[in-house]
C-alpha positions, 0 to 999 in steps of 0.5 A: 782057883778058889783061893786065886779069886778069894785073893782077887776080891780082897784087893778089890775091896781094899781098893774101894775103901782106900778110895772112900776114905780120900774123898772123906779127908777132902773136905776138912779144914781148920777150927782155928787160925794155926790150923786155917786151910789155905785158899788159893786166889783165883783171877775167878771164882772157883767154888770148893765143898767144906764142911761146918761141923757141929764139932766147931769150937769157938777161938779165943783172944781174937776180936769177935764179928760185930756182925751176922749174929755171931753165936756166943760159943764161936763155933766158927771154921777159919780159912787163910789167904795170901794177898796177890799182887793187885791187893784185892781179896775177894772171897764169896759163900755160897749154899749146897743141898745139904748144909747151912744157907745163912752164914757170916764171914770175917777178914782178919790182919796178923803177924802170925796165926797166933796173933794179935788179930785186927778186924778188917771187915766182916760181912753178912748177906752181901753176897748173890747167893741167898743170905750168904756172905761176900767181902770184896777188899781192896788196899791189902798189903800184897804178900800178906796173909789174911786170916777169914773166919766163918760160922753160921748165922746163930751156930744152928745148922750144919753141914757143906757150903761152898767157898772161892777166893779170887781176885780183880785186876781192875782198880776197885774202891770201897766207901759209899756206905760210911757217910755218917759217924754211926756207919764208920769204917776202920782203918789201919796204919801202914795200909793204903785204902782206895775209897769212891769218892762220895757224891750227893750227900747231904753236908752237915755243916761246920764240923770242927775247923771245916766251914762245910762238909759235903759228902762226908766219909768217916772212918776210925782208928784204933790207937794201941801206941802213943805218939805221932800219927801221919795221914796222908789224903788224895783225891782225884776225878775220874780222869785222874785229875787232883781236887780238893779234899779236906778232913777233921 
C-alpha cells in the first residue's frame, strides 16, 4: 500500500512540473528578425503577454528607428506579420503589472528575414494605452511579410507587455501630418499609398513649376538604383468624384 501511494505522488508531481514548464515557453519570441514570432491578423484586437527580456541584444545591419529613443545596444524583440487581403496592418501595444509601460515600435519591408530591411514607419506614443506605441498602415502589399521591431523607450526596463495584430475592412488613408518638408513621409516603389487628402493648409507659394501650393503633402524616396522612375498621382472628393492634383 505504502509503495502503491509512493507511486501515485511521483506521477502527480511530474504532472505539475510538465504543466509549469508549458506555461513558461508560452511567452517567448524572436531576438532577431529569422527568429521573429509570427502574429496572427486579427479583424480585432486580440492582445497576448510577451516578455522583454533583459537578455535582448541588438540586430545588425538593419535601419535603426528614427524615433521612441531607440537605445545604442538595440535590445530590441521582433515580431512578424503577413499582410491580409485589405493591405492594412494594424498592431497595438499595451502595459501589464509587471513590465515596461514606454515602449516603441517599428514596421519593417523584406524579401526575407535576412534582408535587406527598409523602414516603413516607426512609432512612439500613438497608442491609447499610456506611452505606448500603435502603427495603423494601409497600402501594404497583401501576402507580404512585415518584420515589426520592439524595444523600450531607453532599454531601461523589462518584463511582460501586451501585443495584437489585426486589421480593418474599411477604406483607411494616412497623411495629415506631413505637410512640410522637415515632416516627410517615405514611400517605396511598387506600393500603392492611400493618403487624406489635406485641407486648410496654409500654401507656400510658388515652389518650382507650381505657381501655388495649397495644402501641401511631401513625401521622399530613397533612390538605391539608377534610372527611370514612374509616379502616378489620383485625387478624388469624398464622393468619389476626380480633382486636380499637382506635384514637383
Amino acid at each position: 500500500m505504502r509503495s502503491l501511494t509512493n507511486n501515485f505522488l511521483g506521477k502527480l508531481l511530474l504532472i505539475i512540473s510538465v504543466i509549469t514548464f508549458s506555461f513558461n515557453v508560452s511567452l517567448a519570441q524572436g531576438d532577431d528578425p529569422c527568429t521573429a514570432q509570427a502574429l496572427t491578423v486579427n479583424t480585432s484586437c486580440t492582445y497576448a503577454n510577451y516578455n522583454y527580456a533583459s537578455s535582448a541584444t541588438g540586430s545588425t545591419g538593419i535601419p535603426e528607428p528614427d524615433c521612441a529613443n531607440y537605445p545604442a545596444g538595440g535590445d530590441d524583440v521582433w515580431f512578424s506579420a503577413v499582410v491580409p487581403a485589405s493591405g492594412i496592418l494594424i498592431v497595438d501595444l499595451n502595459t501589464t503589472n509587471t513590465g515596461p509601460s514606454d515602449m516603441g515600435m517599428a514596421f519593417y519591408s523584406a524579401n526575407s528575414c535576412a534582408g535587406p530591411f527598409t523602414l516603413i514607419e516607426c512609432d512612439d506614443d500613438d497608442s491609447n494605452n499610456g506611452t505606448m506605441p500603435y502603427i495603423n498602415r494601409p497600402g501594404l502589399t497583401p501576402g507580404s511579410t512585415v518584420y515589426i521591431r520592439v524595444w523600450e523607450y531607453g532599454a531601461d526596463t523589462y518584463g511582460t507587455f501586451k501585443i495584437c495584430a489585426s486589421t480593418s475592412t474599411t477604406t483607411a488613408c494616412v497623411g495629415g501630418q506631413n505637410n512640410n518638408c522637415a515632416t516627410a513621409d517615405p514611400f517605396c516603389t511598387g506600393t500603392a499609398y492611400n493618403y487624406c487628402n489635406s485641407t486648410g493648409v496654409a500654401s507656400m507659394g510658388t515652389y518650382s513649376c507650381l505657381f501655388t501650393t495649397p495644402n501641401p503633402m511631401w513625401m521622399y524616396l530613397n533612390v538605391q538604383t539608377s534610372g527611370a522612375i514612374n509616379i502616378q498621382i489620383q485625387q478624388f472628393t469624398n464622393a468619389g468624384t476626380g480633382i486636380d492634383v499637382d506635384f514637383a
